[in-house]
Backbone as CSV, one residue per row, in Angstrom:
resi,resn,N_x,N_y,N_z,CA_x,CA_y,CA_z,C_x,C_y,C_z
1,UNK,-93.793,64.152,95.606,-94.581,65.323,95.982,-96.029,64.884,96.163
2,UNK,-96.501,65.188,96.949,-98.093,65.064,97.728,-98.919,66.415,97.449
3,UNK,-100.156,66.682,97.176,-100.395,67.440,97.026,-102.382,67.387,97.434
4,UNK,-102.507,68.125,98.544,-103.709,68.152,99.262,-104.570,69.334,99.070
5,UNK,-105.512,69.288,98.346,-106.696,70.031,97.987,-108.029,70.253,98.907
6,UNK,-108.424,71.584,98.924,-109.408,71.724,100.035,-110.210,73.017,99.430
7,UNK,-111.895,72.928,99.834,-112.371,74.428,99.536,-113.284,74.472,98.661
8,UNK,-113.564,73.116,97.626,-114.547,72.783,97.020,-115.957,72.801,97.743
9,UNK,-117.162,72.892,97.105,-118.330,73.006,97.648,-119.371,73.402,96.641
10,UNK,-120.342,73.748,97.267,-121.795,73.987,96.521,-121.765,75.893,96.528
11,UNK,-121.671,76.665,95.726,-122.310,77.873,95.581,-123.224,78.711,94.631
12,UNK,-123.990,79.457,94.793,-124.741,80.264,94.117,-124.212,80.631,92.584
13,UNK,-124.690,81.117,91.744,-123.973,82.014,90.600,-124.113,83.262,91.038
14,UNK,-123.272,83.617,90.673,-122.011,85.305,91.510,-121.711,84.816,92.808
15,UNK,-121.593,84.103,93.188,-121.039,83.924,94.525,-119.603,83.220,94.098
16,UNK,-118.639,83.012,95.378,-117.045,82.711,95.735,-116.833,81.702,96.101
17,UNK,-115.798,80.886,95.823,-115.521,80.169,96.603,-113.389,80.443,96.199
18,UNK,-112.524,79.783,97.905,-111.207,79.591,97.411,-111.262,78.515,98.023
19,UNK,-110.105,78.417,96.647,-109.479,76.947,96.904,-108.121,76.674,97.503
20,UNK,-107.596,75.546,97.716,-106.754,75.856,98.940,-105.665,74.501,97.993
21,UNK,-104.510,74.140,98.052,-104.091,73.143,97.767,-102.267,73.338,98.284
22,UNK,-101.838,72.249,99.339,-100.892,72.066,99.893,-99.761,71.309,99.493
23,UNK,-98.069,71.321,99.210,-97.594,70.398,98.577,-96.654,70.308,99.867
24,UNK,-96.306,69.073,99.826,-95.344,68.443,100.463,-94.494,67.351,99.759
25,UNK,-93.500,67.306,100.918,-92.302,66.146,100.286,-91.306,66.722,99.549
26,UNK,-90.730,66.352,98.773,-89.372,66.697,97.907,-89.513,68.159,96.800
27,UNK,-89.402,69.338,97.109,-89.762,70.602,96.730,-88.558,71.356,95.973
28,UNK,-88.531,71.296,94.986,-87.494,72.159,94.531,-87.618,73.827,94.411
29,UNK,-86.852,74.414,94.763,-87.000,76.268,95.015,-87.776,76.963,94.056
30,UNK,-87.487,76.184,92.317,-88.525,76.566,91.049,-89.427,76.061,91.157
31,UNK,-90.318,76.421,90.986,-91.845,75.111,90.641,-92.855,75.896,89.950
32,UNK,-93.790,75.055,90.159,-94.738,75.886,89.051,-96.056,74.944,89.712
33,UNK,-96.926,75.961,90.306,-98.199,75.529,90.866,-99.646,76.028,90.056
34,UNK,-100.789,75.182,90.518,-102.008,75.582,89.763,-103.078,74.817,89.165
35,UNK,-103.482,75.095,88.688,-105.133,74.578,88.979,-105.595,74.022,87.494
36,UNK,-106.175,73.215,87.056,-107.213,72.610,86.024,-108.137,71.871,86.458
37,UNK,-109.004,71.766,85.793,-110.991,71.466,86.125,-111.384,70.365,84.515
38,UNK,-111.817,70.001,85.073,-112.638,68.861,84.137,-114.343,69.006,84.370
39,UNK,-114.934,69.151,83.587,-116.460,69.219,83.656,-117.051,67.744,82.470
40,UNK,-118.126,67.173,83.420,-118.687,65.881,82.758,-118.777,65.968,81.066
41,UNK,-117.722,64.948,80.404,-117.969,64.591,79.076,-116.857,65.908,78.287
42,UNK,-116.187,66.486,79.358,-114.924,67.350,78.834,-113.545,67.022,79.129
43,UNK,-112.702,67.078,78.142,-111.537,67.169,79.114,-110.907,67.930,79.748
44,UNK,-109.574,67.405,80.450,-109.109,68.474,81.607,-108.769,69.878,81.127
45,UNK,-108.898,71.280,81.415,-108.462,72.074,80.764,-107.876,72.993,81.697
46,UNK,-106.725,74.115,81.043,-106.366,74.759,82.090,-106.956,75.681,82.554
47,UNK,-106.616,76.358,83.742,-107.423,77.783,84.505,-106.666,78.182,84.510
48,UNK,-105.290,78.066,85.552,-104.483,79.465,86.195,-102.929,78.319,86.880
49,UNK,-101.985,79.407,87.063,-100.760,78.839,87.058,-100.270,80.154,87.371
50,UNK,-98.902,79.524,88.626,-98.379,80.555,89.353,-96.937,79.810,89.652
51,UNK,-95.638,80.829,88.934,-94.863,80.054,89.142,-93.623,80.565,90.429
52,UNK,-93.318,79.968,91.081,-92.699,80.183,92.536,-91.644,82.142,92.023
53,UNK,-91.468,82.375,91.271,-91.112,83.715,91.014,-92.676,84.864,91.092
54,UNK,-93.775,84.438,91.359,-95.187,84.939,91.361,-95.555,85.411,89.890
55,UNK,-94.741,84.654,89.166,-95.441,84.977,87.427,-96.715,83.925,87.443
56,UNK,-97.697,84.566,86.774,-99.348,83.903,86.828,-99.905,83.788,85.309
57,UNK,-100.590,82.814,84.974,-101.160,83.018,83.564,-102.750,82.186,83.917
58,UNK,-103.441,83.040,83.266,-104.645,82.014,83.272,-105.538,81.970,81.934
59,UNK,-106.335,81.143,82.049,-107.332,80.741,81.036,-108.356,82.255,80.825
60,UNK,-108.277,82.605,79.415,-109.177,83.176,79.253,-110.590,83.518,80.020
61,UNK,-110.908,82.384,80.093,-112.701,81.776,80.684,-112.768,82.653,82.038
62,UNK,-111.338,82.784,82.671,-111.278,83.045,84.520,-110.361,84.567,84.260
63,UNK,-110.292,85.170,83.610,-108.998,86.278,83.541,-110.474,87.214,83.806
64,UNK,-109.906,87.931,84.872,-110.911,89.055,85.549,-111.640,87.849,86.619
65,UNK,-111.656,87.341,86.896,-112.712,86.603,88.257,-112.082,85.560,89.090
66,UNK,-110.862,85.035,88.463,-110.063,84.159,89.083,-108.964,84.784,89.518
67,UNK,-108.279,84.439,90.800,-107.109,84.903,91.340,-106.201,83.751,92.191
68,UNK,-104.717,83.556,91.373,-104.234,82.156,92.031,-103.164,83.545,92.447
69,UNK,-102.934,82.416,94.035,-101.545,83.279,94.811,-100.814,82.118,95.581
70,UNK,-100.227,82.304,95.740,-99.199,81.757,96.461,-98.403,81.874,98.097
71,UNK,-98.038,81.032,98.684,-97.452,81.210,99.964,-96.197,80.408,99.967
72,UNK,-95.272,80.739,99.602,-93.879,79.969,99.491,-93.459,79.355,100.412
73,UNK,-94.151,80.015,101.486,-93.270,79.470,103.039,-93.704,78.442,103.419
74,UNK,-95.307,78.187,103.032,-96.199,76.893,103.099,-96.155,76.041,101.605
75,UNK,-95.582,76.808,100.916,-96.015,75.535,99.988,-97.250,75.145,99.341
76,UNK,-97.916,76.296,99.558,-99.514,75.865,98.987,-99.879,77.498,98.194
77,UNK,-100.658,76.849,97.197,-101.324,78.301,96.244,-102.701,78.086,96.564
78,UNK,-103.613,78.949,96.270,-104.887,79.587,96.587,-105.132,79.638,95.198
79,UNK,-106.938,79.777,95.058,-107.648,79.948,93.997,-108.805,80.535,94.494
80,UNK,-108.654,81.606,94.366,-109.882,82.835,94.889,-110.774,83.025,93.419
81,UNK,-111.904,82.253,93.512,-113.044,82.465,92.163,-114.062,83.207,92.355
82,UNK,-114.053,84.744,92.179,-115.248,84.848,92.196,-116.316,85.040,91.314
83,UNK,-117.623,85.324,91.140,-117.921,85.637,90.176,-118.745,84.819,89.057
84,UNK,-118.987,83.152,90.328,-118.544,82.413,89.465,-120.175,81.595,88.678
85,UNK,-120.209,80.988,87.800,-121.334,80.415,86.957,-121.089,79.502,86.872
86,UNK,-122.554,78.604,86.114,-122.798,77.084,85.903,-121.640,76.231,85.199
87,UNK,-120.606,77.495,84.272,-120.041,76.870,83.291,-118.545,76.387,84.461
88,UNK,-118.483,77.140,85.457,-117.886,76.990,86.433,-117.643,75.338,86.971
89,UNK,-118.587,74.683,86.934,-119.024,73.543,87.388,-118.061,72.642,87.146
90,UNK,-117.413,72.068,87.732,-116.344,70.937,87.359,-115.379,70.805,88.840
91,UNK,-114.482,69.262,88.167,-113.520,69.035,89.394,-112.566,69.737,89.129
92,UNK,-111.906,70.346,90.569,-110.763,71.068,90.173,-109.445,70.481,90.708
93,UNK,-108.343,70.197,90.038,-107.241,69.632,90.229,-106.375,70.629,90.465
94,UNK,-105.157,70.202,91.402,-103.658,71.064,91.894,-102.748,70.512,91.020
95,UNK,-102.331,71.080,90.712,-101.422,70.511,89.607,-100.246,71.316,90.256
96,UNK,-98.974,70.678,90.066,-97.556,70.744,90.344,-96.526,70.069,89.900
97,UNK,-95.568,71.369,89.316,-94.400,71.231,87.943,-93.353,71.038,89.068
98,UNK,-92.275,70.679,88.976,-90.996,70.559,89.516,-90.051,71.293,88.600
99,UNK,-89.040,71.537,89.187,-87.670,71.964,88.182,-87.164,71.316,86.972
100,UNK,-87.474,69.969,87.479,-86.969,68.914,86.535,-88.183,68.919,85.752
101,UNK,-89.123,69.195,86.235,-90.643,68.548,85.105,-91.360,67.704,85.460
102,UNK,-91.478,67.017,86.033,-92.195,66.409,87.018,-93.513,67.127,87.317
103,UNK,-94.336,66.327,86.773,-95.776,66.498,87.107,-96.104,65.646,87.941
104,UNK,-97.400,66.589,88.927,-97.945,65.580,89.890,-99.526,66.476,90.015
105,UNK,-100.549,65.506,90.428,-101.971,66.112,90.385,-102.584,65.798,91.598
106,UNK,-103.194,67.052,92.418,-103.922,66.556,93.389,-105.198,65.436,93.242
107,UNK,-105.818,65.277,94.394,-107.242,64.205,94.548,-108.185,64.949,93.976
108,UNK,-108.743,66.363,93.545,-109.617,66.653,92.970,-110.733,67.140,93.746
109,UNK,-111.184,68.156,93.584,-112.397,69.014,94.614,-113.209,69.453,94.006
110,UNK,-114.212,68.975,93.829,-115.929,69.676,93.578,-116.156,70.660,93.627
111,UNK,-116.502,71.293,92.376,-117.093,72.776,92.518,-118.234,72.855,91.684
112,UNK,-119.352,72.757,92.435,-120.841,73.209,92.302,-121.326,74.748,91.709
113,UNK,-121.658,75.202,91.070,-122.252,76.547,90.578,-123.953,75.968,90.279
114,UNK,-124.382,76.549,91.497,-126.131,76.232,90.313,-127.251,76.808,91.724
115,UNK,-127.953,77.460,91.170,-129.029,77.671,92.350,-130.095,76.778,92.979
């Protein structure tokens, strides 16, 4: 499984950004898609998770301002942040479960919060 991340960038505090992340290759019908961020001198932690039935859980930190969705037909979930602050700041990874369990992590996308 391949998994291509897009949508990272520089924004304001209260301002949006979505994130975009695509999977390809060997796909099983269950899966389990979604997002974790690492910020300098932290480790990786979770945000949000969406599993191919559209059950969603997220991190405290993002519940009310974060929104992960899904497109089954493409194969790729969304991360609509809005709302968002300095503490915001970190790389954000695609993360993708398989049936079997199989983990796999996207290349990682920059997300800037700061005026």
């Amino acid at each position: 499984v391949q998994l291509q991340a897009s949508g990272g960038g520089l924004v304001q505090p209260g301002g949006s950004l979505r994130l975009s992340c695509a999977a390809s290759g060997s796909i099983s019908r269950f899966n389990v898609m979604g997002w974790y961020r690492q910020s300098i001198g932290k480790q990786r932690e979770f945000v949000a998770i969406i599993v191919s039935d559209g059950t969603t859980n997220y991190a405290d930190s993002v519940k009310g301002r974060f929104t992960i969705s899904r497109d089954n037909a493409k194969i790729t979930t969304y991360l609509q942040m809005n709302n968002l602050n300095p503490e915001d700041t970190a790389v954000y990874y695609c993360y993708f479960r398989s049936n079997g369990g199989n983990a796999y992590w996207g290349q990682g996308t920059l997300v800037t919060v700061s005026s």
